[in-house]
C-alpha positions, 0 to 999 in steps of 0.5 A: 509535514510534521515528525512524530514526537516534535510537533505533536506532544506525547501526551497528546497521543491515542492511546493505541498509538505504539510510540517506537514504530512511529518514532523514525517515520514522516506523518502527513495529514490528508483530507478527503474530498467529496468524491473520497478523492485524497492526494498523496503527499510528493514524498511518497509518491516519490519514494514509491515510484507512484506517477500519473496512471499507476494503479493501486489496491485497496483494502480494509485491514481492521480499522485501517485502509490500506492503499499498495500502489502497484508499480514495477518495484511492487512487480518485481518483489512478486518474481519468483514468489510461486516458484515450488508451487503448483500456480503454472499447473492449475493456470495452464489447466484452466487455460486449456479448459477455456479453450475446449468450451 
């Protein structure tokens, strides 16, 4: 595990790196296997809550792969989040549609 700005000179950055964002937070280097299979490093499966079975999303954004694990913390910063909005109306409409057929 290596800290941004300790191991690696500055100079030798991408130049699309944005130094200030990075400063603060731990970078780990992973490799893909040939199935496409990565490990994620303990300290963030710890800090994310990620155990055996946990599932996840994956997406592309831009250049970048973007993996959210889906957990309980995940779960619970989604409560309330549809509140004010018409979600229940049009669930409970399809569901009632679902069942008439």
């Amino acid at each position: 595990m290596e800290r941004v700005g300790e191991a690696i000179p500055r100079s030798t950055w991408p130049s699309h790196c944005r130094v200030r964002q990075f400063m603060d937070q731990k970078i780990d280097t992973v490799m893909f296997t040939v199935k496409g299979q990565v490990v994620i490093p303990r300290w963030l499966r710890k800090d994310f809550e990620i155990n055996e079975g946990t599932r996840a999303v994956v997406y592309k954004h831009n250049d970048h792969i973007v993996l959210k694990p889906l957990t309980a913390q995940h779960y619970r910063r989604l409560r309330g989040s549809l509140k004010g909005t018409k979600a229940m109306d049009v669930f409970m409409s399809e569901r009632k549609r679902e069942r008439e057929l």
